[in-house]
C-alpha positions in Angstrom: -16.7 -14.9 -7.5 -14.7 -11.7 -7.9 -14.0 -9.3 -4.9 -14.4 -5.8 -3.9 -12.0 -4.1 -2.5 -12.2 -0.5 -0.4 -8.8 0.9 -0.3 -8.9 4.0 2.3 -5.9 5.7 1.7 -3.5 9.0 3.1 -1.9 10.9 0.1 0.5 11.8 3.2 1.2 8.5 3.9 4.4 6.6 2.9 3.1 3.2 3.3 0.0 3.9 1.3 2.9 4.5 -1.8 4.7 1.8 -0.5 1.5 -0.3 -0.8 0.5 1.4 -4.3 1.4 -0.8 -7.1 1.1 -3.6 -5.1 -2.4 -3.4 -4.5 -3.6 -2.5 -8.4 -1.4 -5.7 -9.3 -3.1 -8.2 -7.2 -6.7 -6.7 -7.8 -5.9 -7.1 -11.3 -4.5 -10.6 -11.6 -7.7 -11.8 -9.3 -10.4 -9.5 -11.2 -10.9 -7.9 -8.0 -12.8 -4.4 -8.2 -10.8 -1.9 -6.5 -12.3 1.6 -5.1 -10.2 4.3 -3.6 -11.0 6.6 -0.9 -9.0 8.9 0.5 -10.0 10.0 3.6 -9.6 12.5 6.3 -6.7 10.4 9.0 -6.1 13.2 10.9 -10.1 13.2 11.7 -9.3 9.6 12.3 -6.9 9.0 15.1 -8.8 11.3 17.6 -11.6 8.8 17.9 -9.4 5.8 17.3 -6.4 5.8 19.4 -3.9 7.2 17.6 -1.6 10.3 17.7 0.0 12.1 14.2 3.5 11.6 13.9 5.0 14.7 15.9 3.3 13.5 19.3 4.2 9.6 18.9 6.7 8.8 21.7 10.5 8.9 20.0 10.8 5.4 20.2 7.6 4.9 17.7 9.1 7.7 15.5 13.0 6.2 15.9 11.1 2.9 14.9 8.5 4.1 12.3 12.0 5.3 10.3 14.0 1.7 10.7 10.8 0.5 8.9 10.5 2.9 5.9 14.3 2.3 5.3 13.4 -1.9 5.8 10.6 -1.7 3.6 12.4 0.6 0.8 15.3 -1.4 0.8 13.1 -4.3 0.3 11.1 -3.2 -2.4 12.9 -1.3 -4.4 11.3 2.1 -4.1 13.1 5.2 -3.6 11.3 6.7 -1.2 13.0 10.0 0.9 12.6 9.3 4.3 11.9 13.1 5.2 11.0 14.3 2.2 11.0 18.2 1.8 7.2 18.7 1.7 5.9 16.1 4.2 3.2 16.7 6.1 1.3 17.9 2.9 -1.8 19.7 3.1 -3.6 16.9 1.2 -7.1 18.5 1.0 -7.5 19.5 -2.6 -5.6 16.6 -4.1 -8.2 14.2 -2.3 -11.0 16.2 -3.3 -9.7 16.1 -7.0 -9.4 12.5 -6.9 -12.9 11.8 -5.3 -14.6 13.9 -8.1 -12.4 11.5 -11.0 -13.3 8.6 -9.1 -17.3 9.8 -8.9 -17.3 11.0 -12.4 -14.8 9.7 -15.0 -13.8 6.6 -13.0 -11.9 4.7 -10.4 -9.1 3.1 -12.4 -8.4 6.8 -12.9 -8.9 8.4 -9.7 -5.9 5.5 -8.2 -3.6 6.8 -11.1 -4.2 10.2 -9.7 -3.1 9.5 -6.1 -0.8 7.1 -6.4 0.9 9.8 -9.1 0.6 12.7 -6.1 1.9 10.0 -3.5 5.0 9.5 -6.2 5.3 13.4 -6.4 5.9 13.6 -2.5 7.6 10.5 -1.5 10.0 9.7 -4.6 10.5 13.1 -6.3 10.5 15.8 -3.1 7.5 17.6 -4.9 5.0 20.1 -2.9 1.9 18.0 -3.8 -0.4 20.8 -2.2 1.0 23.8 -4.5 -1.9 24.2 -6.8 0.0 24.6 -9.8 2.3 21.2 -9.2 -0.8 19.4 -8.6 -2.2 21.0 -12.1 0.4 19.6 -13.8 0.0 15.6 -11.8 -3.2 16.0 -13.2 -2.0 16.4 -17.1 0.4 13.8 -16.2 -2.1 11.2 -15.8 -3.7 12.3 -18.7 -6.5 14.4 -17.3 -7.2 18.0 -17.7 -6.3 20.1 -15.0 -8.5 23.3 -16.5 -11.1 20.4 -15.8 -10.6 18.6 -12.7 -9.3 21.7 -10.5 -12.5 23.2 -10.6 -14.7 20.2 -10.2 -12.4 19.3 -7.4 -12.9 22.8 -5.6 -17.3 22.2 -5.6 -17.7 21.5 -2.2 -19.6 18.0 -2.5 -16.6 16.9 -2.6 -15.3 17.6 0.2 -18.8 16.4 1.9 -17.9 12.9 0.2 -14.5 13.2 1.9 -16.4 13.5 5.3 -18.8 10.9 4.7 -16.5 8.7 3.6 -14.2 9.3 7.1 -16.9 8.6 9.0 -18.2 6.1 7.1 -14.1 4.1 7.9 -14.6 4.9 11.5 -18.2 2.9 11.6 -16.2 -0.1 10.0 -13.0 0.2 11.9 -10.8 1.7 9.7 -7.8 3.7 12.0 -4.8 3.8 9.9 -3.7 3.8 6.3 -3.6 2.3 4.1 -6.4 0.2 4.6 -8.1 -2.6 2.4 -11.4 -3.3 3.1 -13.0 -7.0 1.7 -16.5 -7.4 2.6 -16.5 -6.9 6.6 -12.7 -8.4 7.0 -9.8 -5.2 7.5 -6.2 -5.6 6.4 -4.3 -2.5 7.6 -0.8 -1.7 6.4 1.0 -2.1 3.4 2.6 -5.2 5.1 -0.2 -7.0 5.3 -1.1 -7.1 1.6 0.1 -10.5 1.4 -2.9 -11.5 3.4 -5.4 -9.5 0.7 -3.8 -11.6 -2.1 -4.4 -14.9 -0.1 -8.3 -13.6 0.4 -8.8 -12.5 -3.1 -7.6 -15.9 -4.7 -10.4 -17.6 -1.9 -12.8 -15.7 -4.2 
């Protein structure tokens, strides 16, 4: 029997674009569904142990750096290890993507963020100016006159909520995470774990 999959993901996060095509490969060669939710991190570590990047010890931040250059070497992805705009304010790009994943679909909502984690890690672009996130939007063949205001009606950013809370209550602290029935993988590094539980079916 096919899987489900609940991907809770940072459109700050490096490893979540590191993880991106990845994780719509696999769910696709298994028939795995595949549902996206970007949630609020920073609401996160508080209440699970963990500390945002400027107040990790240097030793985590001299580390978390070896890694990103590791992992881009080894996949091929030309990420910019301090890209201009990082930390983005990530807010109304989320929002926009839970309202396409709540009312024109989830295969469309992932093109979304994984297009606005693109934007910031790969091309250096301010993913929280409203009018580069307009044209993301028309890049993924969506309309931003559309989709900006749906984005800005403030259910969705009550979804956003719920859904961080509803991560905390299953034990989701860090991003990106993959979610099959109770079972967590966290970190892009461990997806080759999700493709060994998605071909047990």
């Amino acid at each position: 029997m096919a899987l489900h999959v609940d991907y809770y993901a940072s459109l700050n996060s490096p490893w979540t674009h590191l993880g991106a095509a990845r994780i719509e490969a696999m769910t696709a060669k298994h028939g795995a569904t595949l549902r996206i939710i970007p949630v609020d991190f920073g609401a996160i570590f508080p209440q699970s142990g963990g500390l945002p990047l400027p107040k990790r010890a240097p030793q985590r931040q001299a580390y978390r750096m070896m890694e990103l250059v590791r992992w881009r070497d080894h996949l091929g992805i030309p990420i910019h290890l301090k890209p201009a705009f990082f930390p983005s304010n990530e807010l109304q790009a989320a929002c926009c993507t839970i309202a396409v994943r709540e009312t024109i679909g989830g295969a469309q909502a992932i093109k979304l963020a994984h297009r606005v984690l693109k934007a910031l890690w790969e091309e250096e672009q301010n993913t929280a100016d409203p009018a580069t996130l307009e044209r993301l939007i028309s890049e993924t063949g969506l309309d931003p006159k559309t989709i900006i205001p749906l984005g800005a009606e403030p259910r969705w950013a009550e979804m956003r909520n719920a859904d961080t809370q509803a991560a905390l209550d299953k034990g989701v602290f860090g991003a990106p995470s993959f979610v099959i029935n109770e079972e967590i993988f966290w970190g892009q590094d461990r997806l080759d774990f999700v493709e060994r539980r998605l071909a047990r079916g």
